[in-house]
C-alpha positions in Angstrom: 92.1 103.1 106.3 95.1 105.2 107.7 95.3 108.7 105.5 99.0 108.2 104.8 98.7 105.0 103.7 95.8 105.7 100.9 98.0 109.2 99.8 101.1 106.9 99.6 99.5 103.9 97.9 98.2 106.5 95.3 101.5 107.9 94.3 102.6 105.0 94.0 99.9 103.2 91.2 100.1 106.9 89.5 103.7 105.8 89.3 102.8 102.5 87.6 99.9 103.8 84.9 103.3 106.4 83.9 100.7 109.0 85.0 102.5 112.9 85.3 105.2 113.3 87.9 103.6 115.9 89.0 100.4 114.3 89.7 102.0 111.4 91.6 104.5 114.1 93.4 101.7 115.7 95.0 100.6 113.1 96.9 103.6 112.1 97.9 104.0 115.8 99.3 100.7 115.5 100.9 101.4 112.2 102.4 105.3 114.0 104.4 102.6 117.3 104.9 100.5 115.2 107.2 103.2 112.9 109.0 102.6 112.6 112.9 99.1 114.6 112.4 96.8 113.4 115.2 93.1 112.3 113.8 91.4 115.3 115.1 94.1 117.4 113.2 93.5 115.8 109.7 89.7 116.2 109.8 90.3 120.1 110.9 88.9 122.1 107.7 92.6 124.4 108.5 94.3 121.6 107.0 93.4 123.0 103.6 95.6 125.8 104.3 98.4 123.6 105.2 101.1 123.2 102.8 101.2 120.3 100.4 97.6 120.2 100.8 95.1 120.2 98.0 91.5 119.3 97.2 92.0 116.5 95.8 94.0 115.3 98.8 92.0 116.3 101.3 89.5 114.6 99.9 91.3 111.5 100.0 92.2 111.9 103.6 88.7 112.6 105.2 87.4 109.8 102.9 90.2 106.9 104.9 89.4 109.2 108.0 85.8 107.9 107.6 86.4 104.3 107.2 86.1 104.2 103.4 88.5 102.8 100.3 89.1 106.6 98.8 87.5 106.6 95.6 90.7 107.8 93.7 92.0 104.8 95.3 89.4 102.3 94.5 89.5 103.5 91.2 93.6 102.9 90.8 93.2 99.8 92.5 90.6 98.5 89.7 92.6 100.1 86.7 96.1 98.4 87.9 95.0 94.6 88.3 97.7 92.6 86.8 96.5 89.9 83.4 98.5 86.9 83.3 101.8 85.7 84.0 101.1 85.4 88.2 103.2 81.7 88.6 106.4 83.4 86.7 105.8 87.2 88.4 105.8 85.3 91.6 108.9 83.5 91.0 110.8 86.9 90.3 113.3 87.5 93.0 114.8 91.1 91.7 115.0 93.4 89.3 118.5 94.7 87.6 117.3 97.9 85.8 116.1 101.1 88.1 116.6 104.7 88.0 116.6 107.1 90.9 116.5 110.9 91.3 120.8 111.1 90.9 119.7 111.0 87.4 116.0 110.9 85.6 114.3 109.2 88.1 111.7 111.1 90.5 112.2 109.8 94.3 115.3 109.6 96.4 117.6 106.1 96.9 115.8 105.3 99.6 111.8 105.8 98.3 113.2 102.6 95.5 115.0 100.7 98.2 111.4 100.9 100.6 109.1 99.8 97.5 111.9 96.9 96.6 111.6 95.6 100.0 107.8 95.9 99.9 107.4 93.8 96.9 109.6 91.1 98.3 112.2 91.2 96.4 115.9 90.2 97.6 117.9 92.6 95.5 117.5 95.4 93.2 120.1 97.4 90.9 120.4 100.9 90.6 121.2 101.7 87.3 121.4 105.6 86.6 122.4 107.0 83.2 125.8 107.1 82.1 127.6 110.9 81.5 126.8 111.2 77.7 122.8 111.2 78.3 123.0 114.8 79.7 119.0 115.3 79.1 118.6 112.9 81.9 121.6 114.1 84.5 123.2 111.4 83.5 126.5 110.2 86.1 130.0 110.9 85.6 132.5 109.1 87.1 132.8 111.4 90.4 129.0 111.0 90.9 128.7 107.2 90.2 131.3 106.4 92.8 129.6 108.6 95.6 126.6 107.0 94.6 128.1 103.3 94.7 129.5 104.2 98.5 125.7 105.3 99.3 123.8 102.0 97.5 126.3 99.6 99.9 124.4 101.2 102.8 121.4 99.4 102.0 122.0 95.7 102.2 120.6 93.6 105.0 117.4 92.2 106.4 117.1 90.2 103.4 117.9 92.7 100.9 120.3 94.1 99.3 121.0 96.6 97.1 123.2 96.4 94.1 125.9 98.9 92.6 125.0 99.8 88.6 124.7 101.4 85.8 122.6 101.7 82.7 125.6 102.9 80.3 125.2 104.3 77.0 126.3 102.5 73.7 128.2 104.4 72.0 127.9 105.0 68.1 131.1 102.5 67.6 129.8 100.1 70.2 131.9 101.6 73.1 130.9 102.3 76.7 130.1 105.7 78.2 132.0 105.2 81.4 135.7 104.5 82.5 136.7 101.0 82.6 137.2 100.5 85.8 134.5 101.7 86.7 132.3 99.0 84.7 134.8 96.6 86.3 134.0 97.6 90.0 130.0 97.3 89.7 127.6 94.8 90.1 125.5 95.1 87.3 126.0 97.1 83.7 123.0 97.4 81.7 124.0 98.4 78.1 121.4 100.0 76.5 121.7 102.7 73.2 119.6 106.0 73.1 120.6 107.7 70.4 121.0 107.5 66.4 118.3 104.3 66.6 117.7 104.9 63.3 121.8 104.4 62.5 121.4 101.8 59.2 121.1 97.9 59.7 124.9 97.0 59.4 126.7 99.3 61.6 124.0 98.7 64.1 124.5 95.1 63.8 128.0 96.0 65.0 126.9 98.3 66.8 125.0 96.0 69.5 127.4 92.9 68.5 130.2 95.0 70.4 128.1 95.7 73.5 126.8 92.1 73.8 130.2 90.3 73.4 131.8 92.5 75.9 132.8 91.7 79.1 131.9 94.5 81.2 128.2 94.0 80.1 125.7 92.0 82.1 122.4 92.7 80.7 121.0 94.2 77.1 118.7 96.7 77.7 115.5 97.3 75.6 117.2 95.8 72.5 115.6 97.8 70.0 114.7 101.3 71.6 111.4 101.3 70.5 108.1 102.5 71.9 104.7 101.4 71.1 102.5 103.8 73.6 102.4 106.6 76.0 103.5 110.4 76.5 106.3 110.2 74.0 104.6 108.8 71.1 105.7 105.8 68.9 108.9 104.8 67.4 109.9 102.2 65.3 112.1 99.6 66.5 116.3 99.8 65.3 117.4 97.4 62.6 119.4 95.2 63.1 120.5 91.3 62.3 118.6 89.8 65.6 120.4 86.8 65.0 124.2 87.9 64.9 122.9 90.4 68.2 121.7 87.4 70.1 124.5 84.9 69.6 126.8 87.3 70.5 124.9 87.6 73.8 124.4 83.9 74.2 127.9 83.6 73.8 129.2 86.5 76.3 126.5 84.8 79.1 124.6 88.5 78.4 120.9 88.7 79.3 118.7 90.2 77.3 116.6 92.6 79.0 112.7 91.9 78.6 112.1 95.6 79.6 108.2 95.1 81.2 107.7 99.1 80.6 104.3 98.9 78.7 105.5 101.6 76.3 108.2 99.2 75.3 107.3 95.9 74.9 110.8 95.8 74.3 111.9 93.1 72.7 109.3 92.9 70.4 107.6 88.9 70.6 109.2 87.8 66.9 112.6 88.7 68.7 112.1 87.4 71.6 111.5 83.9 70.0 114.7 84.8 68.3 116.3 85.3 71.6 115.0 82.3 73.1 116.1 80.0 69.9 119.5 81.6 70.3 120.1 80.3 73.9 120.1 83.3 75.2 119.3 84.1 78.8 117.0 86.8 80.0 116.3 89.5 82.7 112.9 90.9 83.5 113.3 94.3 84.1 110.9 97.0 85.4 113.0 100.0 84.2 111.5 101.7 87.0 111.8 105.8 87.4 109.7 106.0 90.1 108.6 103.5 92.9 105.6 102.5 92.1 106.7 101.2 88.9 109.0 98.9 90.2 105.6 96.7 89.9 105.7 96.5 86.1 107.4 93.5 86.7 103.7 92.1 86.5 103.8 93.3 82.2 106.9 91.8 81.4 106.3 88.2 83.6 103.0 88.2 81.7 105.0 88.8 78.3 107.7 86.3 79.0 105.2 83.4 80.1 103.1 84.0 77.4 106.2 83.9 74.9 107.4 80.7 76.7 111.0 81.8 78.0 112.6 79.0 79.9 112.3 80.0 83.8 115.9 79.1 84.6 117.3 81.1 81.6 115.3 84.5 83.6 118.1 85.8 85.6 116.1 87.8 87.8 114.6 84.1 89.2 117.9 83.5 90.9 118.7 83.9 94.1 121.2 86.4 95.2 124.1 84.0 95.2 123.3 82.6 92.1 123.1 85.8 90.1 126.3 87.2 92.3 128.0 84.2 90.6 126.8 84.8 87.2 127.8 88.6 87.6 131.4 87.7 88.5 131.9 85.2 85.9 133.9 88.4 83.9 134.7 90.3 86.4 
């Protein structure tokens, strides 16, 4: 198989198992070191020397160069076969949570707007951080509308690109961005990140305010918590799940069923909750990196299994459809 293919198909299942950055990184470096190399230079032994260039690389570059499925590859390949939920997972037309490197995420604009297209979908939303989440370079106002001017440059061919935000909740329920600004985008995911453990009722109000207001499109990972992975556990937030979710049934606010594994987010007695409530829903990826735009497969698998209504998923509907939905505040 071509050598830049394999290298760049690694990266981008590292991506998805939440391996290191800096694992996935270098073969992403490895695959821009050997761009435009002829055969003959790729199987010279000098390529070791040549910047970006590892064993572990090489290796996977002489192995393609010989006709063969790298074994790293193979190996990936085997480990990242999706379980369930195909029929929903193939009716997905986007995704409305994604991060890029303007704030925590680890590739450029266009590295998410390539994988997006290569998955099929019609439309993705790039949703940096908000100003207050300064651990991950989150925007402020000057850099969210530079980036909005730079995300309407990639719409076309089938795709396009949407303007967003993943904003912070505030303690008191406000927004971590200027009004206007939350006006003039496509999508606002509202998600909170900090005080999770804040006590039941003011988080009740807490999350009532976000989902009843009419800047918000989407609830993102509900209860904050994480069940796996680098960063431990945490519990979920309290909260009434009840009160939450008729407030977002009655705003037209999805709930975000965040397909990060680590998340799981919301948990399934909520999401029955959700579902009871009339809510509708967004499958997200929550994607920091490319290759984990295909995460999508956890959370189709999770909502099928849970028996979410297909028409109440957002992220089914076709551009037109959701641009409608989207506007209905505006």
């Amino acid at each position: 198989m071509d050598p830049l293919d394999a290298l760049t198909e690694i990266a981008y299942l590292l991506e998805r198992e939440r391996s290191s950055r800096y694992k996935s990184k270098a073969f992403r470096t490895a695959a821009a070191a050997i761009e435009g190399l002829s055969d003959a230079q790729l199987r010279d032994p000098a390529l070791r020397r040549r910047a970006g260039i590892g064993e572990s690389t090489f290796a996977v570059i002489q192995q393609a160069l010989a006709g063969e499925v790298p074994e790293r590859l193979a190996k990936l390949r085997a480990e990242s076969a999706p379980t369930g939920g195909a029929e929903l997972r193939a009716q997905l037309k986007g995704d409305l949570h994604s991060h890029s490197e303007w704030s925590d995420g680890l590739t450029p604009i266009e590295a998410m707007v390539d994988a997006a297209r290569g998955l099929g979908h019609e439309y993705l939303a790039l949703t940096d951080h908000s100003p207050r989440l300064t651990v991950a370079n989150g925007l402020s106002p000057e850099r969210l509308r530079a980036q909005m001017e730079i995300v309407r440059g990639h719409r076309g061919g089938g795709f396009t690109l949407l303007t967003g935000i993943e904003v912070d909740i505030l303690d008191d329920g406000a927004l971590d961005q200027e009004d206007a600004l939350l006006h003039a985008l496509d999508v606002v995911v509202a998600s909170a990140h900090s005080k999770l453990r804040m006590e039941r009722g003011p988080m009740t109000k807490r999350l009532v305010a976000a989902a009843s207001d009419p800047r918000v499109d989407v609830l993102g990972h509900v209860t904050g918590r994480l069940v796996e992975g680098a960063r431990g556990t945490r519990p979920p937030s309290e909260f009434d799940a009840r009160e939450v979710f008729a407030a977002a049934a009655a705003s037209g606010v999805a709930v975000e069923i965040n397909s990060r594994p680590e998340r799981q987010d919301p948990p399934d007695d909520l999401l029955a909750l959700a579902i009871e409530a009339g809510c509708l829903f967004s499958i997200d990826s929550d994607a920091h990196a490319p290759g984990q735009l295909s995460l999508l497969d956890y959370g189709a698998a999770r909502a099928e299994a849970a028996g979410v209504p297909v028409d109440r998923i957002v992220t089914t509907w076709p551009l037109d459809r959701l641009r409608a939905w989207l506007e209905r505040s505006r």
